[in-house]
N, C-alpha and C positions, 0 to 999 in steps of 0.2 A: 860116790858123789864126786864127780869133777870141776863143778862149778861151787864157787861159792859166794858168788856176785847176786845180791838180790835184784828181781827187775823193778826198776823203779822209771815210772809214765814220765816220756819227756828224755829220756835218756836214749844214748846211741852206744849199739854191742858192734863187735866184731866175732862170726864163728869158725869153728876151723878150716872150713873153705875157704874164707875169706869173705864173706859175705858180711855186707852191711845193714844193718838194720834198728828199728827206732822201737820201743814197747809206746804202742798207745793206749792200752788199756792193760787195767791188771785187778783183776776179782780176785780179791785173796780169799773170801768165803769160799767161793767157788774152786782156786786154785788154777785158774785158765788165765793166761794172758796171751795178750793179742800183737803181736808185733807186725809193721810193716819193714817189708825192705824198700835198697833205695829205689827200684825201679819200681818200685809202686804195689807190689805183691804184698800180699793181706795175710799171713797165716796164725793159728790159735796154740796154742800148744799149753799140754799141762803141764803141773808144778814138775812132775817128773821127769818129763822131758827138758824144760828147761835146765835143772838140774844136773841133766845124764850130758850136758854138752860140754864142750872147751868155749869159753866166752871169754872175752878181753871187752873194758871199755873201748871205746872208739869213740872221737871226736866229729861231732857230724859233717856231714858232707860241708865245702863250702858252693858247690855245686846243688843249687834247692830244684834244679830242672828235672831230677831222676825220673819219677811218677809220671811227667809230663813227657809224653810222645809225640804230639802232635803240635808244638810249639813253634810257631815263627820265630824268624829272628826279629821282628819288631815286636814281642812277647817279651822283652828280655829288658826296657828300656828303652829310653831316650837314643833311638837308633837312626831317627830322620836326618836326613843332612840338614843343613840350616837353608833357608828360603831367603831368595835375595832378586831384591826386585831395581835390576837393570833398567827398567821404565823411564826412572827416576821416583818421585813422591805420587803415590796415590790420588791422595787427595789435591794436586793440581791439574786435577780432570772434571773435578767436582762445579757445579754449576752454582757458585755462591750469588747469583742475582737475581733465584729463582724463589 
């Protein structure tokens, strides 16, 4: 047994590749738990295999885009530049005697 970290849902591992990864589910009846990594990969593994690995906590990504491939850069926030109306006031085009 090389691990002696239990998985607990909501937590982030690090394994000895360096791989990161989050347990989103954990059947303990069953003994399968589900972990995603950061790029978005889905894999199951049983209690056994969890067990048989080198695991480190790991603090999650501050990076939450991993999963996400096909993300713009205005996906990310308040990216627009600010709108600026050289005109002057809008509303002095407006037909107030109508």
């Amino acid at each position: 047994m090389l691990n002696r970290l239990k998985p607990v849902v909501g937590d982030w591992y690090r394994d000895e590749q360096g791989s990161v990864f989050e347990v989103v589910a954990f059947e303990e009846d069953a003994g399968i738990i589900e972990i995603q990594y950061f790029d978005g990969a889905v894999e199951e593994l049983d209690i056994d295999s969890w067990f048989g690995q080198m695991l480190t906590r790991s603090a999650a990504p501050e990076d939450w885009s991993g999963p996400f491939d096909d993300l713009e850069a205005d996906d990310f926030g308040d990216t627009e530049t600010a709108r600026h109306y050289d005109e002057g006031n809008p509303l002095d085009t407006f037909d107030w005697n109508e």
